[in-house]
VOGU-3710 file (C-alpha; in Angstrom, 3 decimals, decimal comma):
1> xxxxxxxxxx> 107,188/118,467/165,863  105,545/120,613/162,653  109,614/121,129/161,630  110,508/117,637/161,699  107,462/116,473/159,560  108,077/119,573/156,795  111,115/117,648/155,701  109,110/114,432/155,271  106,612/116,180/153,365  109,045/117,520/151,217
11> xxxxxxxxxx> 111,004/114,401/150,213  107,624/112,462/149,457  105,979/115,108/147,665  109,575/114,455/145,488  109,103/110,519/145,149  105,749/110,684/144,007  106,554/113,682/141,756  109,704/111,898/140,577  107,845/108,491/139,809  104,793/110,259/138,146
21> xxxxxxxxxx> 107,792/111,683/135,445  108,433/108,167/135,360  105,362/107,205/134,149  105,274/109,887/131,750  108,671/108,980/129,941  107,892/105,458/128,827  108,120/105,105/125,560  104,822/104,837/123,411  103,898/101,341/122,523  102,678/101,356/119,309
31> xxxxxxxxxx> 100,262/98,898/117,733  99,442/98,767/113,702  96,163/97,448/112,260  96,001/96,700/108,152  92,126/95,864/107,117  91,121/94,397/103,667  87,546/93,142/102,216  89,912/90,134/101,270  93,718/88,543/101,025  95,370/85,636/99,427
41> xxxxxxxxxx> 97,492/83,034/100,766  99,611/82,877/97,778  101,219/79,938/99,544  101,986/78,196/103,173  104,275/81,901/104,183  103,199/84,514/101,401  100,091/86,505/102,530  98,937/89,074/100,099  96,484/91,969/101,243  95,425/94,776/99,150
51> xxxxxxxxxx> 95,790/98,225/100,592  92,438/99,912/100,699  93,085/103,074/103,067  95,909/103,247/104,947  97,704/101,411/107,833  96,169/102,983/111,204  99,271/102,820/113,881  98,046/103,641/117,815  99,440/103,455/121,381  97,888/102,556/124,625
61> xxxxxxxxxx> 97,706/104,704/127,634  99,406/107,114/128,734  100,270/108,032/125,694  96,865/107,623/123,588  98,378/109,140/120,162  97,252/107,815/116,445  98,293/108,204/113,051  98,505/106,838/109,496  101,035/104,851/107,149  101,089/104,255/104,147
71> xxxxxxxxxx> 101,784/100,672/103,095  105,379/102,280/101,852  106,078/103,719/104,956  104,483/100,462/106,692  106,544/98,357/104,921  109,930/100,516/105,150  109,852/99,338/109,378  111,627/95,949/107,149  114,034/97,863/105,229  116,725/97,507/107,224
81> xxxxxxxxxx> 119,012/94,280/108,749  120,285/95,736/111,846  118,964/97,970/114,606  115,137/99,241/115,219  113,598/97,464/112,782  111,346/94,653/112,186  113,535/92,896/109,835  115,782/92,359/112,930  113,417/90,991/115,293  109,941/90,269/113,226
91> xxxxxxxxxx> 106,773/91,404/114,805  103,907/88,511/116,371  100,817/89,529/114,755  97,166/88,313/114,619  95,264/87,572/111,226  91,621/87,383/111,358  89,423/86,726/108,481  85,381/85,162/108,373  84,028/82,821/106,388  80,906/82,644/106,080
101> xxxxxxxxxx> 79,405/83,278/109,590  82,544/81,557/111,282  85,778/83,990/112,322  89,262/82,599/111,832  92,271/83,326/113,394  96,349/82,469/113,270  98,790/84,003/115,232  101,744/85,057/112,900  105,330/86,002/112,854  106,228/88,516/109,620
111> xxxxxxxxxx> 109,599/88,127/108,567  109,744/90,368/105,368  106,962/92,848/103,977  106,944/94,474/100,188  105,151/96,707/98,245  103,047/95,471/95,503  101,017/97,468/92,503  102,399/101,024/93,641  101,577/100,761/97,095  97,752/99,229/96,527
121> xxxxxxxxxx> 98,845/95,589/98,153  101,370/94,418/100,275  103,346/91,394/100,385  103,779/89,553/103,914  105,945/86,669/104,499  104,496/84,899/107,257  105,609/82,054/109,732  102,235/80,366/111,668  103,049/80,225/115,172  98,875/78,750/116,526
131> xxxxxxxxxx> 95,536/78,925/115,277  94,491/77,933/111,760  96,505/78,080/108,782  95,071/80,161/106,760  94,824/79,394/102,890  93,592/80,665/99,785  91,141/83,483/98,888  90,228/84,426/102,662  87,322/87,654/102,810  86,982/90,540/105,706
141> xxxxxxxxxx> 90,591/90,153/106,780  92,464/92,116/109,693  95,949/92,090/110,657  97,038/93,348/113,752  100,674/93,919/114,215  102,475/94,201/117,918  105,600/95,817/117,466  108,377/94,444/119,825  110,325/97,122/122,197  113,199/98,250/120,142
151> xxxxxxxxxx> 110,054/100,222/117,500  107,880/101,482/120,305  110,155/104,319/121,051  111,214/106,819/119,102  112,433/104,560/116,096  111,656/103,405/112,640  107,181/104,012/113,563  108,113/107,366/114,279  110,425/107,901/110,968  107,485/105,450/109,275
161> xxxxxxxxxx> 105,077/108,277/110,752  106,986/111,159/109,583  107,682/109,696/106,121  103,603/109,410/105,405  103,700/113,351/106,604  106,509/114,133/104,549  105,804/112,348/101,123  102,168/112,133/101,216  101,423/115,473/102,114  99,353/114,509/105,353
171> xxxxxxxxxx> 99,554/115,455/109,128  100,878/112,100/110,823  98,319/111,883/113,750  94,958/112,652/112,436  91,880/112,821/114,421  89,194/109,978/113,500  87,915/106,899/114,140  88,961/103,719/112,052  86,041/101,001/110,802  87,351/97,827/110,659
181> x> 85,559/95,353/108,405
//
């Protein structure tokens, strides 16, 4: 009976190991969050939001890794047409901004993103998809940005990532905590 149930063992102990690498190899799922004191609906789709300290990216468990962008490196994940990038398929994001003692919220698609002032505001073209529309001069303003499947593996974040550590001189996932206004 004991060699009969050895072999059992043996090929469970291998499922569970197998499915725990499993677990382990899905790709990170990154999130990005851009905070401001204020932005500017420009107009119905053009959202501008100065660039006060830098875009913090982060993933959700298992992977639990952070880092920075820089808006040029933020904005670069729309640089190209085709492939793993978010000019192909456009992120959903959240903007939140208070007025007064009231919070406001829209749930957005972002079809294009530029660089404005050397990299101290950004550019977003926006689509409302629900919530309010926001408009005008809008104060304490977070955008958080999901990024679809195709750029939370090892795609354009990751180059985005490794072109802050490259051309700004910093280590791409830094150790701190992030205040958002």
């Amino acid at each position: 009976m004991e060699l009969s149930l050895k072999p059992l063992a043996l090929v469970a102990s291998l499922l569970f190991t197998t499915s725990a690498f499993a677990e382990e190899a899905k790709p990170a799922e990154w999130l990005l969050v851009q905070t401001a004191p204020t932005a500017q609906m420009t107009s119905e789709t053009n959202l501008v939001m100065p660039v006060t300290r830098e875009i913090f990216a982060f993933t959700d468990r298992p992977n639990r890794q952070h880092g920075y962008m820089t808006a040029h490196a933020f904005v670069s994940l729309w640089d190209e047409a085709e492939g793993d990038t978010f000019k192909a398929d456009p992120p959903n994001a959240v903007l939140t901004w208070i007025d007064g003692d009231k919070v406001h919220e829209a749930e957005v698609v972002i079809t294009d993103a530029s660089v404005l002032a050397h990299g101290r505001a950004i550019s977003f073209e926006v689509k409302l998809e629900a919530g309010e529309a926001p408009s005008g001069q809008m104060q304490r303003v977070s955008l958080f940005v999901d990024g679809s499947q195709e750029h939370k593996s090892q795609g354009t974040l990751f180059r985005g990532l490794w072109y802050m550590t490259k051309f700004a001189g910093r280590a791409a996932l830094c150790i701190g905590i992030v205040h958002i206004c």
